[in-house]
C-alpha positions in Angstrom: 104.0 93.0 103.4 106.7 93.1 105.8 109.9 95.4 105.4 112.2 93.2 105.1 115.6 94.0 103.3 115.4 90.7 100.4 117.2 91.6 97.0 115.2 90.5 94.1 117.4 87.2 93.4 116.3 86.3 97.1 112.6 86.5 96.5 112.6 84.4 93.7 112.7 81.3 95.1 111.9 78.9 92.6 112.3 75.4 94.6 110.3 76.4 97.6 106.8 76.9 98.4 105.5 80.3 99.1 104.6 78.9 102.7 108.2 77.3 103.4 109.8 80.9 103.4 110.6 81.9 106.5 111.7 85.1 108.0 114.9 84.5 110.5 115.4 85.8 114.2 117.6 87.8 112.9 115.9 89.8 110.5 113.7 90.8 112.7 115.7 93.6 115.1 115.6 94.7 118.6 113.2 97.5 118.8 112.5 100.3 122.0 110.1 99.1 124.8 106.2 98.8 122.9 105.1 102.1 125.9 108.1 104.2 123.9 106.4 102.9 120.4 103.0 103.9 121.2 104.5 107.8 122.4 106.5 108.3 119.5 104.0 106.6 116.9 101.1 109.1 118.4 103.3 112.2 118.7 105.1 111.5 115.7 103.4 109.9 113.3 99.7 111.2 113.7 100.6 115.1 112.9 102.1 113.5 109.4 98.5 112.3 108.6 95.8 113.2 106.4 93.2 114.5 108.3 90.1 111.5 108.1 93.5 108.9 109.5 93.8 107.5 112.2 96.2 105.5 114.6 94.6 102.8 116.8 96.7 101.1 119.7 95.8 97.7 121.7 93.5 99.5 124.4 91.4 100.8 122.6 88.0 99.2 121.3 88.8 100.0 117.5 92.1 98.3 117.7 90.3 94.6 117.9 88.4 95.5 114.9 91.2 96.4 112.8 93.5 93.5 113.9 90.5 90.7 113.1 91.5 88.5 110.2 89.7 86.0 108.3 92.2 83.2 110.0 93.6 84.1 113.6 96.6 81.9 112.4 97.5 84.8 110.5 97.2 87.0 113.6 100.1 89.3 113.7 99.8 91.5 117.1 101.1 94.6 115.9 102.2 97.3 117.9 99.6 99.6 116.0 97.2 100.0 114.0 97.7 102.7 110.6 94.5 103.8 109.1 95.3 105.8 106.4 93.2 107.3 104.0 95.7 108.3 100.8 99.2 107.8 99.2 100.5 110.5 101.4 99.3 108.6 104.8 101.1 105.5 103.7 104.2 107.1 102.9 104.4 108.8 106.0 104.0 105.3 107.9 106.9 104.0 105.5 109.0 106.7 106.9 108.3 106.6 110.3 111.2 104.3 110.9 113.4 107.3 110.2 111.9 110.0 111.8 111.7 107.6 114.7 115.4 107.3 115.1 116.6 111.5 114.5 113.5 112.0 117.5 115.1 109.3 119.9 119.1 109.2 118.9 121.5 112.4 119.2 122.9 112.3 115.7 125.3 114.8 113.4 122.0 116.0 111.3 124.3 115.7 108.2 124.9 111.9 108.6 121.9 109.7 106.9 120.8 106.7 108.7 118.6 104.3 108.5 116.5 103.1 111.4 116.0 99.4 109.6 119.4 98.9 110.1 119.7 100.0 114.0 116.2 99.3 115.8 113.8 97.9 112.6 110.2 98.8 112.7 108.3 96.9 110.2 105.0 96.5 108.8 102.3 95.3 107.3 100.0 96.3 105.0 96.4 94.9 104.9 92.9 95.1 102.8 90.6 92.4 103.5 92.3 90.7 105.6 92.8 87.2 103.8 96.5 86.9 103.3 97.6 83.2 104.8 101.5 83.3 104.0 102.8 81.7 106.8 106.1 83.9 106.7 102.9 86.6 108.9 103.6 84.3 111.9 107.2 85.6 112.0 105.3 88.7 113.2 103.4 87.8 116.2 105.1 89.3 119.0 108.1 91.7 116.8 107.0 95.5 117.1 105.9 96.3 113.9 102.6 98.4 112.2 99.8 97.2 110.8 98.6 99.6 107.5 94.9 99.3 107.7 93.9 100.1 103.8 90.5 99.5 104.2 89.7 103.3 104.0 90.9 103.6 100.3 87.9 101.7 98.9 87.1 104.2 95.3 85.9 102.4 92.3 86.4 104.6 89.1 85.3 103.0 85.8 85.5 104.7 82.5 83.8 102.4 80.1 84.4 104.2 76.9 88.2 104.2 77.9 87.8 100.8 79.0 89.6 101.0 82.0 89.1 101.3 86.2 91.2 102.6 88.6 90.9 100.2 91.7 92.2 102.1 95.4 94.3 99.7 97.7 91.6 98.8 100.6 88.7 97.9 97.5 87.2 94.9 98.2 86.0 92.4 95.4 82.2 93.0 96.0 82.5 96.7 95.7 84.6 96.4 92.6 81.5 94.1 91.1 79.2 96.5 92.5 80.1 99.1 91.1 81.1 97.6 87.7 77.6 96.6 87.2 76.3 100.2 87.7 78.4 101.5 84.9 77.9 98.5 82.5 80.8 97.2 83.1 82.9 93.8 83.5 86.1 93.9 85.4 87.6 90.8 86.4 87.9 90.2 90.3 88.3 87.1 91.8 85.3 84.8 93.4 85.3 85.9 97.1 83.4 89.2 97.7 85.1 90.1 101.2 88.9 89.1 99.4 91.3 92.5 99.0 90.7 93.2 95.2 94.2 94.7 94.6 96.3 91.5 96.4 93.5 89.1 94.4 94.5 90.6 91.1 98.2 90.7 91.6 98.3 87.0 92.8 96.7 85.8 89.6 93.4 87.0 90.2 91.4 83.7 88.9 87.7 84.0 88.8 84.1 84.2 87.2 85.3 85.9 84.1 88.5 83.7 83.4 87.5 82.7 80.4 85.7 85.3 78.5 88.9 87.9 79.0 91.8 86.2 80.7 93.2 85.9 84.1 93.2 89.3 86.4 96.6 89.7 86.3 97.0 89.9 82.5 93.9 92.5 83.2 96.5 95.2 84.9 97.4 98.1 82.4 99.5 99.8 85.3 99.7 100.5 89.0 100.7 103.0 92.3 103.3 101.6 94.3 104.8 102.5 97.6 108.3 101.9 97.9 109.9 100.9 101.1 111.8 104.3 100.6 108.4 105.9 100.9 108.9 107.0 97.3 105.4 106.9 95.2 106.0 105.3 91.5 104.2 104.8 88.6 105.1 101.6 86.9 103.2 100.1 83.2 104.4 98.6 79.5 106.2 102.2 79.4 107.8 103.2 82.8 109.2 101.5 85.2 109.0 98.0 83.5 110.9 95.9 86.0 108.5 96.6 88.7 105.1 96.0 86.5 106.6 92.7 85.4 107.7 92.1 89.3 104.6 93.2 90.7 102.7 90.8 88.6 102.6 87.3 90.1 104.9 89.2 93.5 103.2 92.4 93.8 103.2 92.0 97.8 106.7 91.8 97.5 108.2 94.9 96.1 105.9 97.5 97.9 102.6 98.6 98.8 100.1 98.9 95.8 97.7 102.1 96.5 96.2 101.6 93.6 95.6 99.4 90.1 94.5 100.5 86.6 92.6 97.8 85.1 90.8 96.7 81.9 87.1 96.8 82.1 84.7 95.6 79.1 81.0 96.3 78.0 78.9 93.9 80.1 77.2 91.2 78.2 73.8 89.9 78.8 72.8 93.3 81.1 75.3 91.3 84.2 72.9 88.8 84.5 74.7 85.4 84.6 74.5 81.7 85.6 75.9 80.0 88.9 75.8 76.5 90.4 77.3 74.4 92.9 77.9 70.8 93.2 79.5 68.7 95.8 80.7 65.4 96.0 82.3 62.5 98.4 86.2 63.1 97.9 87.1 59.7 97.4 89.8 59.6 94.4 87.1 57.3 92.2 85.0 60.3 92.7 87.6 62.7 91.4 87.9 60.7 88.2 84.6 60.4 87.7 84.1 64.0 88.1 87.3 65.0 86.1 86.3 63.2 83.2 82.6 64.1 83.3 83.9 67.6 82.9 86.4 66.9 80.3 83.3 65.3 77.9 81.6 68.6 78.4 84.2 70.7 77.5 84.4 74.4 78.5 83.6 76.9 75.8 84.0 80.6 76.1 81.8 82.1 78.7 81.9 79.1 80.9 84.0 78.7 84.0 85.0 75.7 86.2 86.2 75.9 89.5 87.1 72.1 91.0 88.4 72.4 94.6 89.2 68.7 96.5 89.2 69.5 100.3 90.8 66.9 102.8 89.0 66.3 105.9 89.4 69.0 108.9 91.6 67.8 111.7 90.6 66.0 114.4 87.8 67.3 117.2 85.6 68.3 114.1 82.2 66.8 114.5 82.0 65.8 110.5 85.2 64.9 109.3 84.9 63.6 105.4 86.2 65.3 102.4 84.7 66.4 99.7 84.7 67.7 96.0 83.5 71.4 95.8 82.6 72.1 92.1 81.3 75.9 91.2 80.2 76.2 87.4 79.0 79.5 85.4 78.1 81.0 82.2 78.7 84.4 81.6 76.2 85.4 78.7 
């Protein structure tokens, strides 16, 4: 989630693919020498911290462990890494860019300005670490901080209100985890290592799909970060324009700290059924397998998920493709 300055007309790009936007030269501005960074991010940024965050730079050992992603085409290089802990700790990272420039630049104290618009600092905020937008790339190199959310991993579930609050860094499996302790079904999607929060604003398709919806329809409101470092509350009643925006473009508009979600009285005691199939790719295949499905027919508590790889590029030692089928019945 990179700061970047894009009215709302300019995100919604309807006759481009998500992976076609790219992020020009000149968005991203020159910024002081990375040593300078790394003095005034320690010095001035880590007294503005909750006390369990931390700040990791590229010597240490923690730094590698932070920056790993699940594809290191997605590899950003930031100039640090931000592990915060609350609301608080990401809105003082939001804000840095400011404080930055009234530390470094003799200024009349009564004029506002904006460091985005002199020397921009941006970042990125990250969970599990699965995001593949190429726009990332852009990155690589550009001084900019990573938010590590990984810290803000709570799990609250109130059955009889039939809702959970999900934290920003929550990870699918812990969200499953600890909806089966409390009784509970909460939709996620079907990775267990995926960033719940991102999962469910993106659409959020998995397991439960059919017996209550897509996640995203599951969202009854949300915490969200604004690039002013403002922290707003946005549902059906307040702030509308963001809950509809964050919904399908979440990433977009700020950083999520946290979701309020549906959650439903488990069926069957959480025990379900799971099964995978695979398949040569060939397109007489896909028929074949499209229409075998189709005779079936999906009722309510089944779930298909039909994914037709191409083969890996070249150098790969097995290089065929293949139909990846996963089926279940919840109930």
């Amino acid at each position: 989630m990179a700061t970047l300055n894009i009215a709302t007309d300019e995100i919604a790009i309807t006759t481009k693919k998500l992976q076609d936007v790219e992020i020009s030269e000149s968005e991203l501005s020159q910024t002081p020498p990375a040593e300078d960074l790394h003095t005034t991010i320690t010095s001035v940024l880590l007294p503005q911290l909750s006390e369990m965050a931390s700040i990791n730079l590229p010597s240490e050992e923690l730094f590698k462990k932070h920056t790993s992603r699940w594809s290191d085409t997605t590899f950003t290089a930031p100039t640090a890494v931000v592990n915060v802990t609350s609301e608080t700790d990401i809105t003082a990272v939001v804000r840095l860019p400011s404080t930055f420039q009234l530390a470094n630049v003799k200024i009349n104290q009564s004029f506002q300005i904006k460091f985005a618009s002199t020397h921009n600092l941006h970042f990125l905020a990250q969970s599990g670490c699965h995001g593949l937008s190429s726009s990332l790339q852009k990155l690589n190199g550009k001084p900019h901080l990573l938010i590590n959310l990984r810290s803000m991993n709570n799990v609250k579930v109130d059955l009889s209100a039939g809702t959970a609050t999900l934290s920003a860094g929550t990870i699918t499996k812990e969200v499953i985890d600890a909806a089966h302790a409390a009784k509970a079904h909460i939709v996620t999607g079907v990775c267990n290592s995926v960033g719940i929060v991102s999962a469910l604003l993106g659409g959020g398709l998995g397991f439960l799909i059919s017996n209550y919806g897509p996640g995203v329809d599951q969202i009854l409101s949300a915490r969200v970060v604004l690039a002013s470092g403002d922290i707003v509350t946005c549902s059906e009643k307040e702030n509308q324009d963001l809950f509809w925006g964050i919904r399908g473009a979440g990433h977009n508009f700020g950083i999520v700290s946290s979701l309020t979600v549906k959650a439903y009285p488990q069926e069957n005691e959480g025990m379900h059924w799971k099964g995978t199939l695979g398949f040569p790719g060939s397109k007489e295949m896909a028929g074949k397998v499209s229409n075998a499905i189709r005779e079936m027919g999906i009722n309510k508590g089944m779930g298909l998920q039909m994914i037709w790889a191409r083969p890996p590029p070249a150098g790969f030692a097995v290089r065929i493709s293949l139909i990846h089928c996963q089926f279940w019945l919840v109930g």
